[in-house]
C-alpha beads as a LAMMPS data file, in Angstrom:
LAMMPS data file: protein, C-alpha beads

72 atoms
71 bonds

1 atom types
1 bond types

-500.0 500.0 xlo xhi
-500.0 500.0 ylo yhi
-500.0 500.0 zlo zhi

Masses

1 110.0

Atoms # bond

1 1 1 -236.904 -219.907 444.076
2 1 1 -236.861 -218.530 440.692
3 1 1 -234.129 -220.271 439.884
4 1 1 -235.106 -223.400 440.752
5 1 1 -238.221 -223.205 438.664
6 1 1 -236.252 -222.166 435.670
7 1 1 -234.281 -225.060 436.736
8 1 1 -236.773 -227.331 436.785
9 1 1 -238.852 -225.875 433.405
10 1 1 -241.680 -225.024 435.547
11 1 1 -241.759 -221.112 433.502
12 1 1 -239.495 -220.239 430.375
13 1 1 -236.961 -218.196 430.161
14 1 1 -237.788 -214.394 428.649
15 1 1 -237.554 -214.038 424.709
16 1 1 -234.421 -211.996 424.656
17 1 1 -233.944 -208.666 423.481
18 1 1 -232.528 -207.694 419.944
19 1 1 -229.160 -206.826 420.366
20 1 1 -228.986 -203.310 418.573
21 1 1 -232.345 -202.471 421.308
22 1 1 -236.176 -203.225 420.996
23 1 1 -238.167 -203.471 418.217
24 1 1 -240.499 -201.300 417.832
25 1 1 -242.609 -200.138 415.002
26 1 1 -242.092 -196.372 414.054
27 1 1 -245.836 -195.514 415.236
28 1 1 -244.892 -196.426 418.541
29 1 1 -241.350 -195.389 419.003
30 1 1 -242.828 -191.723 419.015
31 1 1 -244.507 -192.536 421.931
32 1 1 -241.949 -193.470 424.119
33 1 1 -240.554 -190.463 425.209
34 1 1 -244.148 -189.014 425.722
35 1 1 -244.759 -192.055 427.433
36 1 1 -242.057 -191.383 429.953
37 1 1 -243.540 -187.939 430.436
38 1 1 -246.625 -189.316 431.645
39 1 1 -248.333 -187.349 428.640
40 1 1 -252.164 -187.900 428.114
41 1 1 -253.656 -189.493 425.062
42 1 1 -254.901 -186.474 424.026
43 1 1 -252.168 -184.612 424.577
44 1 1 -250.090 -187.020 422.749
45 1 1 -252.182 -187.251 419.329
46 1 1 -252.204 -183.511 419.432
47 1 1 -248.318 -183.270 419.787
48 1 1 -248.017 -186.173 416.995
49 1 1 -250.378 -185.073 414.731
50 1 1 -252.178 -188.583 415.240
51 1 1 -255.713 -189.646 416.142
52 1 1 -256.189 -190.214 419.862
53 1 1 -257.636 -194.040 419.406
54 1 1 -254.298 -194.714 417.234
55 1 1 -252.813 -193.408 420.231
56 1 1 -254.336 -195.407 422.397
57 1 1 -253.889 -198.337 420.577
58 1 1 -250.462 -197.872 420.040
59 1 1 -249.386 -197.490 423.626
60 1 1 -251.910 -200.275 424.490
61 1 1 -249.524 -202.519 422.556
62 1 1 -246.577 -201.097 423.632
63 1 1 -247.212 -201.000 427.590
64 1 1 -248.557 -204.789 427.111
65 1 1 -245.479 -205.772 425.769
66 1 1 -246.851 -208.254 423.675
67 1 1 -244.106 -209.866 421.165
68 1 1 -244.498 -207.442 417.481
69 1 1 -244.826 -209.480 414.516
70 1 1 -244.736 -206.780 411.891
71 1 1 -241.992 -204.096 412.822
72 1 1 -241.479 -201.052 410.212

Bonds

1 1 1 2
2 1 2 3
3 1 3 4
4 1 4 5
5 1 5 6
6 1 6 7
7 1 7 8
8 1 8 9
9 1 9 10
10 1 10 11
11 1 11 12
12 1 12 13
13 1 13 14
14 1 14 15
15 1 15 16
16 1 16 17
17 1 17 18
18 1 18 19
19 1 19 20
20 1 20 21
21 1 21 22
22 1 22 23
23 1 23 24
24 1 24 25
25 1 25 26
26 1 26 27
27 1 27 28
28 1 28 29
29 1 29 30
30 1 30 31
31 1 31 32
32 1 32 33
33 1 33 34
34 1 34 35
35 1 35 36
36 1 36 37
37 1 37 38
38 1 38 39
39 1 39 40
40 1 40 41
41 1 41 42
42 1 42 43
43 1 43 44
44 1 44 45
45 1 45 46
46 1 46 47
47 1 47 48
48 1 48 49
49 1 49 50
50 1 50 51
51 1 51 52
52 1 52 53
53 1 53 54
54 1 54 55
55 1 55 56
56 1 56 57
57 1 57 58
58 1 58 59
59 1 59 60
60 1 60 61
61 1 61 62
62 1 62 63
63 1 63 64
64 1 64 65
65 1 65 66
66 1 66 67
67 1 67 68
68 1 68 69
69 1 69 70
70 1 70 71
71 1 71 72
């Protein structure tokens, strides 16, 4: 069924991914791995060195996967 509505251009195709991996800013490329850990927003500004609501922000973005206009 998919199929047949990319057939039929009733939903785009996904943007496609950079060939040499994602882009993403240097802010939140240090998140990933805590990210994967399941680590806390607290947890993660203190292991950082970053505010917690950059934090937040950052992984907002990130876990939204909204397309990033400005990468570092």
């Amino acid at each position: 069924m998919v199929v047949s509505d990319y057939a039929a251009e009733v939903i785009n195709w996904p943007l496609l991914l950079h060939p040499e991996g994602p882009l993403v800013p240097r802010e939140q490329r240090g998140l990933l791995p805590l990210v994967a850990r399941d680590i806390a927003a607290a947890q993660t500004g203190t292991e950082l060195v970053r505010p917690v609501t950059g934090v937040r922000a950052d992984g907002r973005e990130l876990l939204t996967n909204q397309p990033i206009e400005d990468v570092n």
